[in-house]
Each structure stands twice: as structure tokens, then as C-alpha cells.
C-alpha positions in Angstrom: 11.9 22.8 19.6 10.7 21.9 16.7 12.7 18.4 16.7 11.2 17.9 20.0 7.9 18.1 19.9 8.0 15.8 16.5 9.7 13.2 18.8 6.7 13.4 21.2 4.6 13.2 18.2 6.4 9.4 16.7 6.2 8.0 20.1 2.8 9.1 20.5 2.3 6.9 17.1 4.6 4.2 18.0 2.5 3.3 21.2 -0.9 3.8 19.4 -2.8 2.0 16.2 -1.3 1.7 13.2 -3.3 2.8 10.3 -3.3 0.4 7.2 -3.8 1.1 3.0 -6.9 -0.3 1.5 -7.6 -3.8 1.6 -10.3 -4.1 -1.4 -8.5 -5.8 -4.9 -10.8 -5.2 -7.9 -10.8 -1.7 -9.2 -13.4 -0.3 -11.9 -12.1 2.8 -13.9 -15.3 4.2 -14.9 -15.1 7.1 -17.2 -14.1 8.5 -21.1 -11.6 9.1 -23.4 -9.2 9.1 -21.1 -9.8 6.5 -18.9 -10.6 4.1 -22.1 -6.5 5.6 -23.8 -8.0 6.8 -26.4 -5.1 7.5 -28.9 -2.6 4.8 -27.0 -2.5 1.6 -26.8 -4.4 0.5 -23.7 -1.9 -1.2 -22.6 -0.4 2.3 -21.5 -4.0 3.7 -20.5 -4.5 4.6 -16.9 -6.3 1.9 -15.9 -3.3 -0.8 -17.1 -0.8 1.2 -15.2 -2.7 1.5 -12.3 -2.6 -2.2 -12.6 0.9 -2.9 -13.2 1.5 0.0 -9.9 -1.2 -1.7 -7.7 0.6 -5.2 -8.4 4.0 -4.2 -7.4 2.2 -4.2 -3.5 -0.1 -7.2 -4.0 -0.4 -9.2 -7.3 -4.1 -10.0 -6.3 -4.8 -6.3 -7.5 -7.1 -6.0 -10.6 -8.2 -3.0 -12.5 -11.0 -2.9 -14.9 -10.8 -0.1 -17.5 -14.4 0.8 -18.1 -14.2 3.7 -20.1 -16.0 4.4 -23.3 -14.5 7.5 -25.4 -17.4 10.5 -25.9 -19.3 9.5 -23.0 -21.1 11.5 -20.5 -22.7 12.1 -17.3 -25.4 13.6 -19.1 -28.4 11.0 -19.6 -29.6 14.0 -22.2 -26.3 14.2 -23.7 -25.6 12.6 -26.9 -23.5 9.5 -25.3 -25.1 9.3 -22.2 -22.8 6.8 -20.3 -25.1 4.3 -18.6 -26.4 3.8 -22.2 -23.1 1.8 -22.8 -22.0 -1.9 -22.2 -19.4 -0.9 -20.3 -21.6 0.9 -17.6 -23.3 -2.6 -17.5 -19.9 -4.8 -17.5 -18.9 -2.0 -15.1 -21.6 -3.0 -12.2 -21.2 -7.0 -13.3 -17.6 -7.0 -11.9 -19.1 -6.3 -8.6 -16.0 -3.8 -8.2 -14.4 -3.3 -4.3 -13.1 0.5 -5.5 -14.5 2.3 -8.4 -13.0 5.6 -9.8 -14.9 7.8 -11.6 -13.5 10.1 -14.1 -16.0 12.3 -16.5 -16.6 15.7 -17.1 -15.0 17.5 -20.5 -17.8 15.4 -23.0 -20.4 17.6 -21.1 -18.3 20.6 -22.8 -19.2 20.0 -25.9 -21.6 22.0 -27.6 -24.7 19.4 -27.9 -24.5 19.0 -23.7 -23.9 22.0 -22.4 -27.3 23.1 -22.7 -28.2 20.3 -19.8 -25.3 20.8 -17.0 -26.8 23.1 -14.6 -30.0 21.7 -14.5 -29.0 17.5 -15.0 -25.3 17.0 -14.4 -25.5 16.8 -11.1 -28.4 15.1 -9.9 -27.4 12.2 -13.1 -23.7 11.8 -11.2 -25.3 11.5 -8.1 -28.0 9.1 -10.2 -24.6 7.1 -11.5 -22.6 6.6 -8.4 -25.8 5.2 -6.5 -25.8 2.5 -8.9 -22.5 1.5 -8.2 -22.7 2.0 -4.3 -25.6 0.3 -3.7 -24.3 -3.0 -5.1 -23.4 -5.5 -3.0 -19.9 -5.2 -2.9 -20.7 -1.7 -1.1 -16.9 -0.6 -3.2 -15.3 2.7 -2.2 -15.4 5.8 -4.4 -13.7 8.5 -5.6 -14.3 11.4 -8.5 -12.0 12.8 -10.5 -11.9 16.4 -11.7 -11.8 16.3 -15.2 -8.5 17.0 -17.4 -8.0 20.6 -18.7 -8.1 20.9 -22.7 -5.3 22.7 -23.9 -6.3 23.0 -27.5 -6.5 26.4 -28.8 -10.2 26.4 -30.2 -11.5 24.4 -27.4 -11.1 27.9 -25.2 -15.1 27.6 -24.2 -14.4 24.0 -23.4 -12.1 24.9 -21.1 -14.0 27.6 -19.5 -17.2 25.5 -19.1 -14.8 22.8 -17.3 -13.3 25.2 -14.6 -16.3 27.4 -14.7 -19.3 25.0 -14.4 -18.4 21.3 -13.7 -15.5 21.4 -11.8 -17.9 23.1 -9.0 -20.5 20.9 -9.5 -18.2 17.8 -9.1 -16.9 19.4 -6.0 -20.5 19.9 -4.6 -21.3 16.0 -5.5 -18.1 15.1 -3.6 -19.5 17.1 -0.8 -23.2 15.9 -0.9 -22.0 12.3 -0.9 -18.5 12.3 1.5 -16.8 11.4 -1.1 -12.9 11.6 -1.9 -11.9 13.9 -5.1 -8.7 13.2 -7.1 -8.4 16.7 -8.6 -6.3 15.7 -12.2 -7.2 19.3 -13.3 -4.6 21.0 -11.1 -1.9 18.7 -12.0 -2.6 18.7 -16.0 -3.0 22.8 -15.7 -0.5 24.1 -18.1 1.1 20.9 -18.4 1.9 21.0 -22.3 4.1 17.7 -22.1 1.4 15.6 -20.5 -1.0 16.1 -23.7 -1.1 14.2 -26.6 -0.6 16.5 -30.0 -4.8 17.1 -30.4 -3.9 19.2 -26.6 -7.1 17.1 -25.2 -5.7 13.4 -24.3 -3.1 12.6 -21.7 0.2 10.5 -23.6 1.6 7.8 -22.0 3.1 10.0 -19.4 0.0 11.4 -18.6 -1.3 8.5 -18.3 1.2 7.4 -16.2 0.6 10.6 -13.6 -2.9 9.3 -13.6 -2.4 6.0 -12.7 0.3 7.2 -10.1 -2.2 9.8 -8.6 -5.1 7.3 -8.2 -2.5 4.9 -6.6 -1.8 7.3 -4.1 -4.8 7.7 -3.2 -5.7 4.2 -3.1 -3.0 3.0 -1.3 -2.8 5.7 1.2 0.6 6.9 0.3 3.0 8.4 -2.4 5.5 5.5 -2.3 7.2 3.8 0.5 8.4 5.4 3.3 11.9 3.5 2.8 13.9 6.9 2.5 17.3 5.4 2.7 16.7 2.6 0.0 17.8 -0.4 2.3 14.3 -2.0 1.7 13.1 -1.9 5.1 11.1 0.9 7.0 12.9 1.4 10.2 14.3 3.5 12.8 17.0 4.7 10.3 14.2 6.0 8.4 12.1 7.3 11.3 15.4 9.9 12.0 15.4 10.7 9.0 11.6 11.9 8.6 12.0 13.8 12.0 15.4 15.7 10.8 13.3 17.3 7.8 10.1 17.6 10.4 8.2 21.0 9.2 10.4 21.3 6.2 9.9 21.4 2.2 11.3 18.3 1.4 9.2 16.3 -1.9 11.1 13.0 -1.0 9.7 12.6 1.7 6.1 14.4 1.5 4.5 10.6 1.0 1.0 11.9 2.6 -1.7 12.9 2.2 -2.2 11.4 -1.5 -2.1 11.8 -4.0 0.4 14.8 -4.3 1.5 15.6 -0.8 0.6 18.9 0.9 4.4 20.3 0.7 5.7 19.7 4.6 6.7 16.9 6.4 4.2 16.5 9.5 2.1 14.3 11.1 0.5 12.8 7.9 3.8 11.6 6.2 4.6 9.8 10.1 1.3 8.5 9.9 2.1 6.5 6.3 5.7 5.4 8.0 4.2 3.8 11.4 1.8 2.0 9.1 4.5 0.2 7.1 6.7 -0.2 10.4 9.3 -3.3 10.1 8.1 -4.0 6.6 10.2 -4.8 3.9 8.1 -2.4 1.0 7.6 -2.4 -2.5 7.5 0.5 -4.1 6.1 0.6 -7.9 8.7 3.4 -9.1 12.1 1.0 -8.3 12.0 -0.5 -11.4 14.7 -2.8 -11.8 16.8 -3.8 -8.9 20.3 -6.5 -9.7 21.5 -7.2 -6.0 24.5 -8.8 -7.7 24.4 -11.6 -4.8 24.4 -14.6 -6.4 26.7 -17.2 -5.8 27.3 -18.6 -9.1 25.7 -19.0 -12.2 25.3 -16.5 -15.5 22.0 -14.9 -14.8 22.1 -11.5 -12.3 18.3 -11.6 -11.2 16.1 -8.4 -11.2 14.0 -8.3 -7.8 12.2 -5.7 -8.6 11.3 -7.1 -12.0 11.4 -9.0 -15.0 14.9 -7.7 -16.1 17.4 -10.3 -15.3 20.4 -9.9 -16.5 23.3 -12.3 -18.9 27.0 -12.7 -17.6 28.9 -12.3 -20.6 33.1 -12.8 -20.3 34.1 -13.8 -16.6 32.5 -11.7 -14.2 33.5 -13.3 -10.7 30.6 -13.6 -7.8 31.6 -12.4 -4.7 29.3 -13.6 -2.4 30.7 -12.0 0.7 32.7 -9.3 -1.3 29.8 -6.8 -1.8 28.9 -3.2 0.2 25.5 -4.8 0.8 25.8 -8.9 1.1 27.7 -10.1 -2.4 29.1 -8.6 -5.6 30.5 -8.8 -9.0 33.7 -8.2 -10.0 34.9 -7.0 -13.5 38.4 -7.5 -15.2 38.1 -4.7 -17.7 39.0 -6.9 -20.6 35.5 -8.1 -21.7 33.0 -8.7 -18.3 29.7 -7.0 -19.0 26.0 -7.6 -17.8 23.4 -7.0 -20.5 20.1 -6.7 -19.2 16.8 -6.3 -21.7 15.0 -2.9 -22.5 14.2 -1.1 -18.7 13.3 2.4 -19.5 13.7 5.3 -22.1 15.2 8.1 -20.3 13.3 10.3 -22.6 9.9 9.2 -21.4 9.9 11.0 -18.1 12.0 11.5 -14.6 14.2 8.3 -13.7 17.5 7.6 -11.4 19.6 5.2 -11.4 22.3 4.3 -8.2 24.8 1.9 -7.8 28.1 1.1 -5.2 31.5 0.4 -7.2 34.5 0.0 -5.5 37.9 0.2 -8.3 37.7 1.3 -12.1 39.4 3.2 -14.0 39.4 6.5 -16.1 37.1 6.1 -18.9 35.4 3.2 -17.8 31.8 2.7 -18.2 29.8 1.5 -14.8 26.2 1.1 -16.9 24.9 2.7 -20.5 22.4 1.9 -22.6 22.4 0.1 -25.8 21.9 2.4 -29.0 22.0 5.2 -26.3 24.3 6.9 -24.4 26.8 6.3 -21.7 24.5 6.9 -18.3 27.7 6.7 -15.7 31.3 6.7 -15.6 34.6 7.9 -14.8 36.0 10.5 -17.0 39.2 9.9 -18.6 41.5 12.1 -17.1 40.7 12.7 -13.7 38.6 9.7 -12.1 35.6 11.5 -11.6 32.2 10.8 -12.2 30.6 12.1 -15.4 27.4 11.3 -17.3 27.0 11.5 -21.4 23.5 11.0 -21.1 22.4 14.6 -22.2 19.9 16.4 -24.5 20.4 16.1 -28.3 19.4 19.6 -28.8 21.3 22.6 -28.5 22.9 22.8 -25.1 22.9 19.3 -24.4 26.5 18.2 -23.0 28.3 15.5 -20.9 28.1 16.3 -17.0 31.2 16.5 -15.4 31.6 16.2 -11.3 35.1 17.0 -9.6 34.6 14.1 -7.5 37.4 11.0 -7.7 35.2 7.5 -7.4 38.7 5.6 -8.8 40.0 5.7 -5.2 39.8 2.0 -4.3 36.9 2.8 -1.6 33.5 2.0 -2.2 31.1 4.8 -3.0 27.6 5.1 -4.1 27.4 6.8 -7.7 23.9 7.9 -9.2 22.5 10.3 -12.2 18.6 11.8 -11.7 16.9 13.8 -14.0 13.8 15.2 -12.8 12.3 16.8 -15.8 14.7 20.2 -15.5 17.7 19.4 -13.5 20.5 16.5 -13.9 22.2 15.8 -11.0 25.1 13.6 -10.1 25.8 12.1 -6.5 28.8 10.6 -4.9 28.2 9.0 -1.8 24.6 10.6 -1.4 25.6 13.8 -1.8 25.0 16.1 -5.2 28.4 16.9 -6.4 27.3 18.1 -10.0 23.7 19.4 -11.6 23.0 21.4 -15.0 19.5 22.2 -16.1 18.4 19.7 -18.7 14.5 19.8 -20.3 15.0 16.9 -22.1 17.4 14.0 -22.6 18.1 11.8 -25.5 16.3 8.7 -26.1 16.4 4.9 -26.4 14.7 1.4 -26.4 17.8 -0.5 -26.3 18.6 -2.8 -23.0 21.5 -1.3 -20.7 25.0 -2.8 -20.3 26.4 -3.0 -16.6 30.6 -2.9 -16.4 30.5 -1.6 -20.4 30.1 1.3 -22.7 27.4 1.4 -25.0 29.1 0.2 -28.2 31.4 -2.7 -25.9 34.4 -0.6 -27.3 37.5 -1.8 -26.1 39.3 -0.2 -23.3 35.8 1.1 -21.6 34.7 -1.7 -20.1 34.9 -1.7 -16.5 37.3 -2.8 -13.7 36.8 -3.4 -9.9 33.4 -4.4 -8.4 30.0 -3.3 -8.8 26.7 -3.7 -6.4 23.4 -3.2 -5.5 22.4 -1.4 -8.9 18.7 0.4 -8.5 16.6 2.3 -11.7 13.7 4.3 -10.7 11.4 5.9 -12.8 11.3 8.9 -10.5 13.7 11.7 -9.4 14.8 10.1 -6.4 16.8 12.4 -3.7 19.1 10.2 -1.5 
């Protein structure tokens, strides 16, 4: 029943208008400490990743990061914020979308004295300035981080207590939007930098990916079987998990999802119908489809990688268009610095077809071995592990040495390591941390380019995400 009626629902949306994501380009983050990065450098603030996210859709995007650390709301409080340059340089850039993110500097004890009486009526005071400009730009607040520091208890009362409920009412009063960081950041000890007030890089990461969301009008792409197109392959896919629990593909309504596939996440796919997408978390794709040449290109980014030995181009030999084919002698693809699997989730996939017992399909430089076959059996098996107590290689019973092509990948999602063969999980472990590395990764190699690992048979189509992906 349930199947049925969702089928009425997608053809009810494939014979009527398509909605689309925002069209606007400049975006002013407008905010404090944490919009500004303080304690980072702001090269990883919100704002810069936003950018970076924004660009993997449209490189037209621009982000402005406006934020002055200490500021307030407040125009009593002791920084008020439109007593900066950056409130000024803020309205200059004429911005199409402007994100507003304040709230904990009212907190502190020289401010707090003011908020029921001022903090409202000076944000609605600060986002009139920036609506009635002539670029009429969209808006959205932000509830504020929680503080997690241990004697800034009253802080965190006066945040949840007082603001937060003021913000909401400004939303309210004004139809706007509300990004609520609060509930994401809420006992999320990892996020915080060591003072348990500022987001780290990975905070600032879930930021940047939250105000994306929301933004663009969606999650990620809804390409669910990674063949970088959205189409009917896709559509069956969303309607077998209709009214289900399923996070992969809960792309709507930003930023976070709502926790069931339904209308809204069908909404998002009919918009990006017949579209080849780009979604910001693939992070380095090698095709391996080249003809000739020493240089395996990264569409996704800027991580092409070096033939080294005498890897042999298949153009016609691949699972998806070409390949690459490995002697186990000495071929190996290096590729520069990707990811740190330490950082935060990541996956990585790839289609071989041969190998060997203890060969190496791709590992990481001054790290660890991320995928391979194990040296007695054929079977896949990760060494990328923890390197506190508990942390051990993952061992699947699953043969990939069989001569048939099959799809091998290793996500961690922040608790659980999980190995797939063919799309299907055929090992997972809990794992609350992995060991880390800045090196670049080796594809067809171990992670030393000891003899007798590297890797024989043919490799393709080679995808890293910085998310837990479920194929």
C-alpha cells in the first residue's frame, strides 16, 4: 500500500513543476567568534567552507565572512556589532543571502542585564538594515552554539533559557528561516575546540554543511547509486525505502532531514531530474579512463594522480568505461594529500577485478593500509584502525580474488567501520576513532611500496567521500 500510493505521489511530481535551489551567489556570514574562526585558521572557518561546498555546484558562489569575535546584538552591550567595520563592509557587498549567527556574547555577564528588554527589538533593528538594501538578499538566523565549558554553566542556561526563545520569536515576527546549530552542537564534545566554547575545524565543517543545506535546498545529491546522474534507477530506489528510516537518503528538508523518506526527499530528486550532480562530500574521484598518458585525473578535484612503473590504460577494459591495469611488480598511482581519516566520517569505493592475497588496492602514505585482500584467504580486510586500545585490522569472509569484478569500500561513520563487497556490508566493528595521516594515498600499493604488496589485476572508478556513505 504503502509502495503504491508513493508511486502516485512521483508521478504526481513528474507531471507537475519542478522546484529549483537558490539562485542568489554572494553570501554574507554575519556574526562572532564563530563565524569569524576564532582559534583556526580562517581558511577552515565556516564561512571558507561554505565556500569551497557552495563552489562544488556553481564556482560563481562567493561567501563573505563577516564576523567579528566578542560581538553582539546588543547596541548596549560592550561590542555592540553594528559598531564594527565589518557590519559596514557587511551591507557594502550588497549580499544576495546573509546568515546571521549571534547569540552566546549576550551571555556574558556585562549584557545580560539588556536581553529582555533590547535583544530583540536590536536583531530585528540589524536584519532591517540588511533587508532593506537593494539587493533585497534572503535571510536566515542561527541559534547560537551551546558552551560546553564547565564554569560557563550560566552561559549556557541564559542561551537555552533566554535567547534561544527570543531568536525563535524574531524568526517568527519576520518569516524568517532558523538554522538551529544548538541542537546539533548539544553534547557534542568532539565538535568543540579545547576552551569547550569554539567549534574546531569539524565543527566548522557541520556548520558550513548545515547552512549549505539549507541554502541549496538539499542534504547532497539525490544520486543514490553513485553513477553521477539522477534518474529513474534512483527514483526506485527512493520509493523502495518510502516511509522508512533510512539517513542516506533523508536529503530534505535541510539542513538535517526530518528522519523518513516522504514527499520532501522526492521533492529534492524531481528538482535535479536528468542532471548529472555535484555533490561537495565526493571528494576525489580517478575514473581511471584515460587513454594514455601518466596523469589519472581527479574529477571531482584537484588530486590527480602520477603513473609510476607501467600501469596499462584500458580504455574499454573498465566496469564503468576504461581502466587500469596493474602487474604487481611495481605499478602504483600516487595521488597528493586527500583527507585525514582522523578528521571526521569518510568512504572510500572502488571496482577491482584480479589481485591477489596480500595485495594492497589503496593506503595512505605514512598511514595505514585503507583496503586489501588478506593474505591467506582472498578476502577483503582493512588496517586502517584506531591506535588506542582495541584498535585492530577488519577482517571480512568475503573472496574479492575471484577474477570477477566487484565493488570493495571501507566507511567509518564516527562509531562503526564497515566493509562492503558488491554493495553489501560483509564486515563492521565499532571504532570511535581511527589513526591519522597527512600523507597522499597510493592506489595498486601498500603504504611503505614494500615488495610483494603491490597490486595485480585491474582497478576502476575509485571514489573518497568525506561522509559515511551507505551504498
Amino acid at each position: 500500500m504503502i509502495k503504491r500510493i508513493s508511486l502516485v505521489l512521483v508521478l504526481a511530481f513528474i507531471t507537475g513543476p519542478i522546484p529549483g535551489v537558490a539562485k542568489a551567489k554572494l553570501v554574507a556570514c554575519v556574526g562572532n567568534s564563530d563565524t569569524y574562526g576564532y582559534g583556526l585558521n580562517r581558511q577552515n572557518a565556516y564561512p571558507a567552507q561554505l565556500e569551497r561546498i557552495l563552489q562544488h555546484y556553481d564556482k560563481q558562489w562567493q561567501v563573505g565572512n563577516f564576523g567579528v569575535s566578542g560581538a553582539t546584538v546588543l547596541r548596549l552591550g560592550d561590542l555592540p556589532y553594528v559598531n564594527t567595520g565589518a557590519y559596514q563592509q557587511a551591507l557594502a557587498s550588497e549580499p544576495d543571502i546573509v546568515i546571521f549567527e549571534f547569540g552566546g556574547n549576550a551571555a556574558r555577564p556585562p549584557n545580560r542585564g539588556y536581553i529582555q528588554e533590547h535583544y530583540a527589538n536590536d536583531y530585528i533593528s540589524l536584519i532591517n538594515a540588511f533587508s532593506t538594501l537593494d539587493s533585497k538578499p534572503k535571510v536566515w538566523l542561527c541559534q547560537p552554539l551551546d558552551k560546553i565549558r564547565p564554569d560557563w554553566a550560566s552561559h549556557a542556561r541564559i542561551i537555552r533559557e533566554e535567547l534561544m526563545p527570543i531568536i525563535a520569536q524574531v524568526a517568527m515576527e519576520k518569516g524568517l528561516p532558523v538554522i538551529d546549530f544548538y541542537d546539533v552542537f548539544k553534547d557534542a564534545h568532539h565538535l568543540y575546540q579545547s576552551d569547550g566554547i569554539h567549534p574546531t575545524i569539524e565543527g566548522s565543517r557541520v556548520m558550513a554543511e548545515m547552512v549549505a543545506a539549507s541554502i541549496l535546498g538539499m542534504r547532497w545529491p539525490p544520486d543514490f547509486n553513485g553513477d553521477s546522474k539522477v534518474n529513474i534507477e534512483d527514483l526506485v530506489i527512493l520509493v523502495e525505502h518510502w516511509g522508512q528510516d533510512e539517513p542516506s537518503l533523508d536529503i530534505a528538508p535541510p539542513p538535517v532531514g526530518d528522519g523518513i523518506v516522504d514527499v520532501q526527499d522526492l521533492e529534492v530528486l524531481m528538482s535535479c531530474w536528468e542532471q548529472e550532480p555535484n555533490d561537495h562530500t565526493l571528494t576525489a574521484y580517478w575514473r581511471l579512463d584515460e587513454i594514455e598518458g601518466v596523469i589519472a585525473s581527479d574529477s571531482a578535484g584537484e588530486c590527480d594522480g602520477t603513473l609510476h612503473g607501467e600501469p596499462i590504460w584500458r580504455p574499454e577494459g573498465g566496469i564503468v568505461d576504461g581502466a587500469l591495469a596493474f602487474d604487481g611488480i611495481d605499478d602504483y598511482v600516487n595521488t597528493p594529500f586527500v583527507l585525514n581519516p582522523a578528521d571526521w566520517p569518510f568512504s572510500v569505493f572502488a571496482w577491482i577485478k584480479g589481485g591477489a592475497p596480500d595485495q594492497v588496492v589503496i593506503s595512505q602514505m605514512d598511514g595505514a593500509n585503507w583496503v586489501l585482500v588478506d593474505s591467506f584467504e582472498g578476502n577483503l580486510i582493512t588496517e586502517l584502525k584506531s591506535t588506542g586500545r582495541g584498535g585492530s585490522p577488519l577482517l571480512s569472509q568475503t573472496v574479492i580474488t575471484d577474477g570477477e569484478w566487484h565493488r570493495i569500500g571501507l566507511v567509518w561513520d564516527g562509531s562503526y567501520r564497515t566493509l562492503y563487497v558488491d554493495d553489501i556490508a560483509v564486515a563492521e566493528d565499532t571504532q570511535d576513532s581511527l589513526e591519522g595521516s597527512a600523507g597522499g594515498l597510493y592506489i595498486g600499493a601498500g603504504k611503505a611500496l614494500e615488495a610483494g604488496r603491490f597490486f595485480s589485476g585491474l582497478i576502476d572508478d575509485v571514489r573518497i567521500y568525506d561522509r559515511a556513505v551507505k551504498p
